[in-house]
C-alpha positions in Angstrom: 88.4 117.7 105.6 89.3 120.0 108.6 92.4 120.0 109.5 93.1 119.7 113.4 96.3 122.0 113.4 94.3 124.7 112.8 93.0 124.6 116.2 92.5 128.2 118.1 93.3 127.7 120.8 97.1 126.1 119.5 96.7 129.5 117.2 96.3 130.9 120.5 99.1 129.6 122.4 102.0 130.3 119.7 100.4 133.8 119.7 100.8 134.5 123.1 104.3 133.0 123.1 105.3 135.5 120.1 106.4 132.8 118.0 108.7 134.3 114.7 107.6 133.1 111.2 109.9 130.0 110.9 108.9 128.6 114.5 105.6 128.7 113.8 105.8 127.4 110.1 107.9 124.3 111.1 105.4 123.2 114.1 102.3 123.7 111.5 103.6 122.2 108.5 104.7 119.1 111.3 101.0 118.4 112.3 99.7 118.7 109.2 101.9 116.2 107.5 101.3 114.0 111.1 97.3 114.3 110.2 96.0 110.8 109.4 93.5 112.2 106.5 96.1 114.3 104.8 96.9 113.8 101.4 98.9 111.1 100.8 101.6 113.3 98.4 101.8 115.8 102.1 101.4 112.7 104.5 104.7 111.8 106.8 104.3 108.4 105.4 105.7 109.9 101.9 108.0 112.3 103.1 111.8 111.5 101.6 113.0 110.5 105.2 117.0 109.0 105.6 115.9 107.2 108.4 113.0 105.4 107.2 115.1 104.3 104.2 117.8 103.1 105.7 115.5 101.1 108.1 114.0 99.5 105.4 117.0 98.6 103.3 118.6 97.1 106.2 114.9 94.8 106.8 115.0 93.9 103.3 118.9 93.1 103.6 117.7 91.1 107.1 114.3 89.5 105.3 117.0 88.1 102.3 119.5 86.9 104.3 117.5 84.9 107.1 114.9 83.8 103.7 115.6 85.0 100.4 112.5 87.7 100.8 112.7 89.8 99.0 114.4 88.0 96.4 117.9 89.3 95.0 116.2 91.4 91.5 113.5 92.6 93.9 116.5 93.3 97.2 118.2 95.8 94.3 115.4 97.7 93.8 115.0 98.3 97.0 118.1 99.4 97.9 118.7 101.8 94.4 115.5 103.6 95.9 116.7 103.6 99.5 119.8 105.6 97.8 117.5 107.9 96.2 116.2 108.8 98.6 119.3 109.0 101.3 120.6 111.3 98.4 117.6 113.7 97.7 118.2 114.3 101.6 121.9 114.9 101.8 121.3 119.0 101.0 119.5 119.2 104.3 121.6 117.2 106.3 124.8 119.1 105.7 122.8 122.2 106.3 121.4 121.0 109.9 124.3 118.2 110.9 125.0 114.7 110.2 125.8 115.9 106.4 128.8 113.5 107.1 127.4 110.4 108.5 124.2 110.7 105.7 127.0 110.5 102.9 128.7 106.7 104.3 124.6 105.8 104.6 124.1 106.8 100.9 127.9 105.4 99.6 126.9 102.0 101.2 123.7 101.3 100.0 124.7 102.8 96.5 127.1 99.9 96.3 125.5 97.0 97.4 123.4 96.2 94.5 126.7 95.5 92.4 128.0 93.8 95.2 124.9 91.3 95.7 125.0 88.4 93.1 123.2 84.7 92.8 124.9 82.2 95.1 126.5 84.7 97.7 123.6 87.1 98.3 122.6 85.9 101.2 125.7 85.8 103.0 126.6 89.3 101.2 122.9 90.7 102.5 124.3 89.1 106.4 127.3 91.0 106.1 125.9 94.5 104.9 122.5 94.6 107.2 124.4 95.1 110.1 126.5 97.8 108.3 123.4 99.7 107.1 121.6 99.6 110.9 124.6 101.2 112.4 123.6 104.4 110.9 120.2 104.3 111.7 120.6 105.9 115.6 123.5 107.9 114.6 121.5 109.8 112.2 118.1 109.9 113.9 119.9 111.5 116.9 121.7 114.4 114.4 117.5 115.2 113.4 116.4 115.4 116.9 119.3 118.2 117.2 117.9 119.9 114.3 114.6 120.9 116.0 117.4 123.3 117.8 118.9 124.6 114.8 114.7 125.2 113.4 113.7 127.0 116.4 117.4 129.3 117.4 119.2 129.7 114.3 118.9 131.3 111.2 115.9 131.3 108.7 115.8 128.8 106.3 114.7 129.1 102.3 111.1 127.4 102.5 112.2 124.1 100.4 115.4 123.3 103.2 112.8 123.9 106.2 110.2 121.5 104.1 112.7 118.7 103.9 113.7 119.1 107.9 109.8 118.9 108.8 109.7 115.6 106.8 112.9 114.2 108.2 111.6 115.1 112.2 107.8 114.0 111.6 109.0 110.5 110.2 111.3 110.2 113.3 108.4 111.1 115.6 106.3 108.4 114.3 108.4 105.9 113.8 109.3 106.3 117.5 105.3 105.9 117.9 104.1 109.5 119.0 100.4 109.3 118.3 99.6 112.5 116.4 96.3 113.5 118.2 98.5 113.2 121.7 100.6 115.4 120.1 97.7 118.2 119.3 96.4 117.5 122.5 99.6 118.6 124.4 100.1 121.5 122.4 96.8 122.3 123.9 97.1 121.0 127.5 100.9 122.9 128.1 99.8 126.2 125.9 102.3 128.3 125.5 104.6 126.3 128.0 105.0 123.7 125.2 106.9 126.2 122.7 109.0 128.2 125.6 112.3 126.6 123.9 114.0 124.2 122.1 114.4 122.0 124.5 110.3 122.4 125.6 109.3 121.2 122.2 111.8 118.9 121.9 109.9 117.4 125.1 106.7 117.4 123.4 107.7 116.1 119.9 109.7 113.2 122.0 108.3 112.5 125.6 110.2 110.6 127.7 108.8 106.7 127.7 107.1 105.9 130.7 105.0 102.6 131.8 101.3 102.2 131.5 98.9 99.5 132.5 96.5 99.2 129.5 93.2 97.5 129.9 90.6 96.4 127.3 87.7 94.3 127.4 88.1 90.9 125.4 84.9 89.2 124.1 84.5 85.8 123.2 85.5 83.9 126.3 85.3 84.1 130.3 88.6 83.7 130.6 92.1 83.3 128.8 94.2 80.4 130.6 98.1 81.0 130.3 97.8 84.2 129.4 100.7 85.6 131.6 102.4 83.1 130.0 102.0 84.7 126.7 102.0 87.9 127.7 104.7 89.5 130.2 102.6 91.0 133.0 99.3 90.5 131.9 96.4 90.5 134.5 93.3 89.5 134.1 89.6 90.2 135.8 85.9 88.8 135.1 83.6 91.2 134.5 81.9 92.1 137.5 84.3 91.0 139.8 84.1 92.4 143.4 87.7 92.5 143.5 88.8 93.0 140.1 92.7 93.4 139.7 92.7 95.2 136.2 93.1 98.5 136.1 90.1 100.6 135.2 87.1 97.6 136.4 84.7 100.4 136.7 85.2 102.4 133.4 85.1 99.2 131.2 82.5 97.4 133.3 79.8 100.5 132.3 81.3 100.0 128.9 80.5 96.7 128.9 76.9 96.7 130.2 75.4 96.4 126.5 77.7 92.9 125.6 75.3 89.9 126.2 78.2 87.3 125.5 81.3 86.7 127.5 83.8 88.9 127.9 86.8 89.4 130.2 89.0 92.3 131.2 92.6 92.2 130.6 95.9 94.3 131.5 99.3 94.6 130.6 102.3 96.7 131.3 103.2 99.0 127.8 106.3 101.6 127.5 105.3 104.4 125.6 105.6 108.3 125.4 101.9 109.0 125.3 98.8 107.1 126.6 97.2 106.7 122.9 100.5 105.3 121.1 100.5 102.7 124.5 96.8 101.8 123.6 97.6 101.3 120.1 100.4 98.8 121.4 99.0 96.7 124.2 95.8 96.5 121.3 98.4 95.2 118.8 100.4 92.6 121.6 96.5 91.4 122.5 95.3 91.0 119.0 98.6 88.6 118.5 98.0 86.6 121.8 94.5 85.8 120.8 96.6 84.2 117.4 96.5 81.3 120.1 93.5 81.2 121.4 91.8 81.3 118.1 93.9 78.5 117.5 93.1 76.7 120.0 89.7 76.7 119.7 89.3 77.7 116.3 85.4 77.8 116.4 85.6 80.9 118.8 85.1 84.8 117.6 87.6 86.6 120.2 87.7 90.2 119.6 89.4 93.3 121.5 86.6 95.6 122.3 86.4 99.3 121.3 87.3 100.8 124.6 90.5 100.8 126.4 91.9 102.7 130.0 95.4 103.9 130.5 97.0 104.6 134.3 100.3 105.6 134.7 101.7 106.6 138.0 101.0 110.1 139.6 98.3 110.4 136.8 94.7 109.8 136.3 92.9 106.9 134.4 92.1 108.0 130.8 89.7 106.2 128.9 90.1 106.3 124.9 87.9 104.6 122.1 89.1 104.0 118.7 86.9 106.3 116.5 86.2 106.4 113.3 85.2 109.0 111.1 82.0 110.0 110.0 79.9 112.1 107.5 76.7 113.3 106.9 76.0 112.3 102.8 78.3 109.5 102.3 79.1 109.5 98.0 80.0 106.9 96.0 83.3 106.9 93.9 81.1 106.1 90.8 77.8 105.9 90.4 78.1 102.4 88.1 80.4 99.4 88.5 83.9 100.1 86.6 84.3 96.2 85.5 88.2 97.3 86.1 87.2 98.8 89.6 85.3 96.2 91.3 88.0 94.1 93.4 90.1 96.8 93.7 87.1 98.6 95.4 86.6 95.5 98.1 90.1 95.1 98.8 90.4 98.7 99.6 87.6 98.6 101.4 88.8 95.7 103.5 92.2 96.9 104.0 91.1 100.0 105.6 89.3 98.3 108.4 92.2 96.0 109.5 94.7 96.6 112.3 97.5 94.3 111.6 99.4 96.9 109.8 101.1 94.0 107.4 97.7 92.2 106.3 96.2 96.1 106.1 99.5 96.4 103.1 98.7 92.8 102.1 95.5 93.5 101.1 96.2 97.0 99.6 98.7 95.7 97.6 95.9 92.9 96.1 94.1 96.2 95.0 97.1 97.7 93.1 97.4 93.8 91.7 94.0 93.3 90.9 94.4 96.4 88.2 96.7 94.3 86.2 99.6 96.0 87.6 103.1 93.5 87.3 105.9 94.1 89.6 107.9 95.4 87.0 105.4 98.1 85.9 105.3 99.7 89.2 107.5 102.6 87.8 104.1 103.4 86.0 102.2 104.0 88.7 104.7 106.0 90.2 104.5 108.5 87.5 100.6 108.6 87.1 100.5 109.1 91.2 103.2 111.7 90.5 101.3 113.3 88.1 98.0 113.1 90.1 100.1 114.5 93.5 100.1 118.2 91.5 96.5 118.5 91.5 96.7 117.0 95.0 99.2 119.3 96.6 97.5 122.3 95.0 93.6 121.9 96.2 95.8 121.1 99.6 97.4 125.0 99.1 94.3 126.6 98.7 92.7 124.5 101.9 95.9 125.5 103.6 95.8 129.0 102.8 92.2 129.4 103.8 91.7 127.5 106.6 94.8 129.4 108.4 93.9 132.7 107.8 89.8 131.7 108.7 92.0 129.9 112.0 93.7 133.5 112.6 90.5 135.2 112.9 88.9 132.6 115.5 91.7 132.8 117.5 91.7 136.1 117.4 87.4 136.0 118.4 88.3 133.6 121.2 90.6 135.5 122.7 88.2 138.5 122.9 85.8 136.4 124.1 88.2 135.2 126.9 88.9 139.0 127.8 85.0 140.0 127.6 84.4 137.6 130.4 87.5 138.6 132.5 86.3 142.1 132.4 83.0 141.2 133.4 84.1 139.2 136.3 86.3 142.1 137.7 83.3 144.3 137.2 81.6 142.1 139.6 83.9 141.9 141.8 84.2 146.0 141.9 80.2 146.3 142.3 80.9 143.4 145.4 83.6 145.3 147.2 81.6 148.7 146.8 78.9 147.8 148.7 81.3 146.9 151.8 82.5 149.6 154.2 85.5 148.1 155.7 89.4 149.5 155.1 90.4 146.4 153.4 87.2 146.5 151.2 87.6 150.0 150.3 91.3 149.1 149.1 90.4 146.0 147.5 87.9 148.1 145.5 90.5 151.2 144.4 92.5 147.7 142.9 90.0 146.1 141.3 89.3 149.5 139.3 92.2 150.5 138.1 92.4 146.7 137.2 89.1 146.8 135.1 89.7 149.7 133.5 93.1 148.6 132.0 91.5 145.4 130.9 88.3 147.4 129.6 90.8 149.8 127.5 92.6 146.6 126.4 89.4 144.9 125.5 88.1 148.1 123.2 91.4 148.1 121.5 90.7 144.2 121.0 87.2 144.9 119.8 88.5 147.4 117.1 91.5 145.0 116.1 88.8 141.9 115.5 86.2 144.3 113.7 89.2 145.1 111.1 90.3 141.9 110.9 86.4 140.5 110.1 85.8 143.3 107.6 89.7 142.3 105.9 89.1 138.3 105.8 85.4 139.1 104.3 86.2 141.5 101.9 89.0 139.5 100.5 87.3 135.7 101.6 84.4 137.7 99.2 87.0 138.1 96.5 87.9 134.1 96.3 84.0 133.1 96.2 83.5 134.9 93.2 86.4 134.4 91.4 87.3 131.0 92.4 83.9 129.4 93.9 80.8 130.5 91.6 79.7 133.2 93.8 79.9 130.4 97.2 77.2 130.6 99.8 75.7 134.0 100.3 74.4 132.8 103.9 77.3 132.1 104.6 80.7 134.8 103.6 83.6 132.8 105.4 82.8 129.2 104.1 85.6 129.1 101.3 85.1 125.4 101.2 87.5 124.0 98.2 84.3 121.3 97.2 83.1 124.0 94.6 87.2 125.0 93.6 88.1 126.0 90.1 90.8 124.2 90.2 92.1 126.1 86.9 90.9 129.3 88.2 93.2 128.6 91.3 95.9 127.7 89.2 96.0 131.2 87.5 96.0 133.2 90.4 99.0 131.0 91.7 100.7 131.4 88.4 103.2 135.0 87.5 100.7 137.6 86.2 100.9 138.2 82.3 99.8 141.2 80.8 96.6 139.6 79.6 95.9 138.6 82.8 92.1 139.4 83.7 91.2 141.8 86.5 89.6 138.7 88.4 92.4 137.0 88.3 95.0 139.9 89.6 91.6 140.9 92.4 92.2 137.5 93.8 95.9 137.0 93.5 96.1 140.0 95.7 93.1 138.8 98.3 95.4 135.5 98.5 98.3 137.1 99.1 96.5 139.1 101.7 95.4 135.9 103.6 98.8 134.4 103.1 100.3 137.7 104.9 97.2 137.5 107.9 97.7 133.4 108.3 101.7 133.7 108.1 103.6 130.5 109.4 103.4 126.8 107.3 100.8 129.0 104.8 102.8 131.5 104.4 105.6 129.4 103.1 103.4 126.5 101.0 102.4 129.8 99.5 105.8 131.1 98.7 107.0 127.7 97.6 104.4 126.8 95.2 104.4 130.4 93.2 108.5 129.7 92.8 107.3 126.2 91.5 104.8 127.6 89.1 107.2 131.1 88.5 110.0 128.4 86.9 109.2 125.2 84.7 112.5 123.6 85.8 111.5 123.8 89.3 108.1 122.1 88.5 110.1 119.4 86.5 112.3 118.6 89.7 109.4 118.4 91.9 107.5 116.1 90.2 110.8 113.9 89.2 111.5 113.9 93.5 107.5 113.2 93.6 107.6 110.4 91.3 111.1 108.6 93.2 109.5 108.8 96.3 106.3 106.6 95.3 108.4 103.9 93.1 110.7 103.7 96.6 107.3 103.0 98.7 105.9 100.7 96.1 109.2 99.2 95.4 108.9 98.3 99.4 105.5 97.5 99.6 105.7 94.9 97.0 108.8 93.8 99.4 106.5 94.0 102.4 103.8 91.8 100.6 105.9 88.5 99.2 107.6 89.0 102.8 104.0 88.6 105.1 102.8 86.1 102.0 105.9 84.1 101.6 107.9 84.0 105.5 104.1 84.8 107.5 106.4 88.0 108.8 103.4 90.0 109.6 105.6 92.3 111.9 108.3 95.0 111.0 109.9 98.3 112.1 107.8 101.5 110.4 105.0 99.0 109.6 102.5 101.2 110.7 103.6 104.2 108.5 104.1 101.7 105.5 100.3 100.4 106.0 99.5 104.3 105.8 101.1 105.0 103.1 99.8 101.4 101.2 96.4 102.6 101.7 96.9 106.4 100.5 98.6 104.8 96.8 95.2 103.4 96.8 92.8 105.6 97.3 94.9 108.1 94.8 94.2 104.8 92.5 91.1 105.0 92.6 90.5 108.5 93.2 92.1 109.2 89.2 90.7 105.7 87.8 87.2 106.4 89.6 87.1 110.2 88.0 88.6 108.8 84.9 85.6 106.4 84.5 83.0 108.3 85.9 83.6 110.8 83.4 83.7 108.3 80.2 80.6 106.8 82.0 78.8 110.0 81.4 80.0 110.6 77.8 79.1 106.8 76.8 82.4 106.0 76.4 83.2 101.9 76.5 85.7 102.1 79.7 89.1 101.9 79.3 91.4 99.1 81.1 93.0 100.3 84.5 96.0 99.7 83.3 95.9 101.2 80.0 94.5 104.5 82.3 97.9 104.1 84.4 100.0 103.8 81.5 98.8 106.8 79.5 98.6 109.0 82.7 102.6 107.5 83.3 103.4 108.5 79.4 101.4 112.2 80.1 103.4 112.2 83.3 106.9 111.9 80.8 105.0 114.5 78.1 104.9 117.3 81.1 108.3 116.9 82.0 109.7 117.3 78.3 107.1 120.5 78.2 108.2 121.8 81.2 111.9 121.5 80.3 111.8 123.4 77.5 108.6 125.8 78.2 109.3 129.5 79.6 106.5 129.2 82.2 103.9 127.1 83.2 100.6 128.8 82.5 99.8 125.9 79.5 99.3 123.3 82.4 95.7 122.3 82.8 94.8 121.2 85.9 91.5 120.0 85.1 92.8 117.7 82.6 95.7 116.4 84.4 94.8 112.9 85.5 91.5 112.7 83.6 90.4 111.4 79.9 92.0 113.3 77.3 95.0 114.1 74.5 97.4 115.7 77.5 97.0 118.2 80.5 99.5 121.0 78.5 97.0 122.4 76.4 96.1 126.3 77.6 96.9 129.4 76.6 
């Protein structure tokens, strides 16, 4: 996929505003992990956040106390991964404030499991939630400082700045900024946005203000009651001639093509941006039609596609949930894994749900239906571990790419922009020329000098962009052989990764040796090269990722921090299912994110399973169980960490072997 932070014309704006290395790193690595099609090992969803564990331990605390869900061996869990994780972030915390307060979080939750027993957990988990929420807003408000600290004070080793990012993008959307509202600000406010701390503080966290939200609902000509149910809601027949909802007109045209019935309804919704109060005034809708689909429980009622947003002092919007699209749509496999087959449908299903809890419901029922027990979930933790290198690595060479490629647009846009400034004041000259008057004459001797400081500044631009084309090629030529099989000749900057050598790429990550090939060293330095052009997040994913690979034991701690943070998310999602099953709680803070994040376990799944298959497929090779896949990857995962803690550098790792059928992936030269 493209990724939508590397957008010229944002390129464009932190250009123009000068942005230094670490400013720019911290605001590109943010949008990335915010993208809703990132990997899930890079997604926000995974990222070791304080906040987000501590809000879950003290909703599992809550859920056990008001119901017994999660149950007390399940409740543990929980809260022993919560203090992993509150502990893998302490480093940053002390580094960027709140080192203090992030220490009580971790010392509490570390003790309750040994404090929780049989007949007096539930009043033990109703003494202790409370405890555990009141650091919650202490600490969320010591990250929102830090964006202060990221943007004025010193520079940061990569790894410290990568744990901030995670920390701030997980506060951003559990506060509900919508991330394409976010990209689209960055763009609106150019260089405005990124004057200052405080300015991007502002963008990152917009002040809440209320919209009226109106969709169209079809199924029914009208709702009775539904103010009733609904705080402020207002409601207008299609083609009224007085319709009281905001936005008649927009949704009327919308609604030409709908032969049944169908009503318009508003409702008041606090938000920071218009997107994130769509996505809640759909969500409070969706709920109230619980009732009327209960009342009448032979009726289809459905919120339609469209929606309008007005806020005072601004202008309707109109937004449409959209989904994405492709040209050739491919198959995971092209047979039926036996293994595969419900995990495929509930995956399937789960995606296309917006009830956040029934979307991790039915992604769970995937992970299930591969024979995976709650106690084995420490298994897939380690296979999706192991799978997150290969990941995180194909996500470093798009990364590195796309930036530098996103460099050189911005760079030809900005010419582009200057080309037609000159050519207007060159108009403008050739107009005032042709007038005799005093003013005219003076007007002209202006517009000149104007033109030929912007023509002087636009050759220099010219020369700057011709070097810059000939660099990217010449080294963009470099990767295509090397890494791509030659690429497309048609066409010398598509550096797609679909063709990668994915060992290849590993080498020219990896320290040179002395019987390191000339390909290999031609490309390490044409990366290097593009890592230098692209700077920012690139720059640093780059730097981070050689010391990774320069240093076994750093690889080793990675993938241990890698493996924690999954068994913490399934650990919860299995939480979050016997909670929506067992109490109907189909509602909870950070569900959103934990839907996300339920989803991406599952599509790694089957992403590793699916290749695993496919290839045994080909070799006619009877398929082996999903679970025996899961456990041998988890035992391969355990194999590489022994390897790595002993080996003096990691150029045996295979990463064409690392998930897939086979004796191990430590097995080159």
């Amino acid at each position: 996929m493209r990724y939508s932070v590397w957008d010229k014309q944002i390129r464009d704006n932190f250009d123009r505003r000068q942005l230094p290395h670490q400013q720019r790193s911290f605001l590109e690595g943010l949008l990335r992990c915010l993208e809703p099609g990132a990997y899930l090992s890079e997604h926000v969803s995974t990222a070791n956040s304080t906040v987000v564990a501590l809000t879950r331990a003290h909703q599992a605390l809550d859920g056990h106390a008001a119901g017994g869900q999660p149950q007390l061996g399940l409740l543990k869990r929980c809260l022993k991964t919560a203090a992993s994780t509150v502990d893998a972030g302490l480093p940053v915390h002390q580094v960027l404030g709140g080192g203090q307060q992030a220490t009580q979080a971790h010392d509490l939750l570390a003790s309750l499991p040994a404090l929780l027993t049989g007949t007096t957990s539930k009043a033990t988990a109703a003494t202790y939630a409370p405890q555990v929420h009141a650091h919650i807003g202490p600490i969320a408000a010591h990250i929102r400082t830090w964006v202060t600290s990221l943007w004025d004070g010193p520079v940061l080793p990569p790894d410290v700045l990568a744990r901030a990012r995670g920390e701030v993008a997980a506060l951003i959307t559990l506060e509900g900024r919508d991330p394409r509202s976010l990209h689209v600000d960055l763009i609106r406010k150019g260089s405005r946005a990124v004057h200052d701390a405080a300015s991007i503080t502002a963008v990152l966290w917009p002040a809440p203000r209320t919209y009226r939200v109106a969709v169209v609902v079809e199924g029914a000509h009208q709702l009775e009651h539904l103010d009733q149910l609904l705080s402020g809601a207002r409601q207008s027949p299609l083609h009224a001639s007085h319709p009281i909802t905001v936005g008649a007109k927009e949704l009327t045209a919308y609604a030409a093509a709908i032969t049944g019935p169908a009503v318009m309804v508003d409702l008041p919704v606090t938000a920071g941006d218009p997107a994130t109060a769509v996505a809640r005034a759909r969500r409070q809708i969706s709920e109230a039609l619980d009732q009327y689909a209960a009342g009448q429980r032979l009726v289809d009622l459905t919120v339609g596609r469209r929606a309008v947003t007005a806020a005072a002092d601004t202008r309707l919007e109109q937004h449409n949930l959209t989904s994405a699209s492709i040209s050739i749509a491919r198959p995971l496999t092209t047979h039926w894994p036996v293994s595969l087959r419900p995990a495929l449908r509930s995956a399937h299903l789960a995606a296309r749900l917006d009830a956040p809890m029934a979307s991790s419901v039915l992604a769970w029922s995937a992970i299930d239906s591969l024979g995976v027990e709650s106690t084995q979930l420490e298994l897939v933790a380690k296979a999706c571990a192991l799978h997150s290198i290969r990941q995180q690595l194909i996500g470093l060479y798009q990364t590195v790419t796309d930036s530098a490629l996103n460099h050189l647009r911005s760079a030809q846009m900005r010419l582009s922009h200057d080309r037609r400034a000159l050519a207007k004041l060159e108009r403008a000259m050739r107009h005032t020329q042709e007038h005799a008057q005093l003013a005219a004459r003076a007007a002209h001797t202006l517009l000149t000098e104007r033109a030929r400081q912007t023509r002087e500044q636009v050759v220099s631009q010219e020369q700057a962009v011709r070097a810059l084309e000939q660099t990217v090629t010449s080294h963009a030529a470099v990767l295509r052989r090397v890494l791509l099989g030659g690429g497309d000749n048609d066409q010398p900057l598509n550096l797609s990764s679909w063709m990668l050598d994915v060992n290849g790429w590993l080498d020219v990550l990896l320290p040179p040796r002395p019987q390191t090939v000339r390909d290999v060293l031609d490309a390490q330095a044409a990366i290097d090269a593009l890592g230098r052009q692209a700077g920012g997040y690139a720059q640093d994913a780059l730097t981070l990722w050689r010391a990774r690979l320069a240093d076994p034991k750093l690889l080793a701690g990675w993938l241990k921090d890698q493996q924690d943070v999954l068994h913490a998310l399934l650990e919860w999602l299995y939480a979050t299912r016997n909670s929506a099953i067992h109490r109907g709680q189909f509602t909870a803070p950070a569900d959103a994110m934990t839907a996300h994040a339920a989803r991406g376990v599952v599509d790694m799944l089957l992403e590793f399973l699916g290749n695993w298959h496919k290839i045994q497929y080909s070799q006619g090779v009877a398929e082996t169980d999903a679970l025996d896949v899961i456990g041998e990857l988890a035992d391969r995962k355990d194999d590489l960490a022994d390897h790595l803690d002993q080996a003096p550098s990691c150029h045996p790792l295979n990463l064409d072997s690392v998930t897939g059928p086979g004796v191990d992936c430590w097995n080159r030269p």
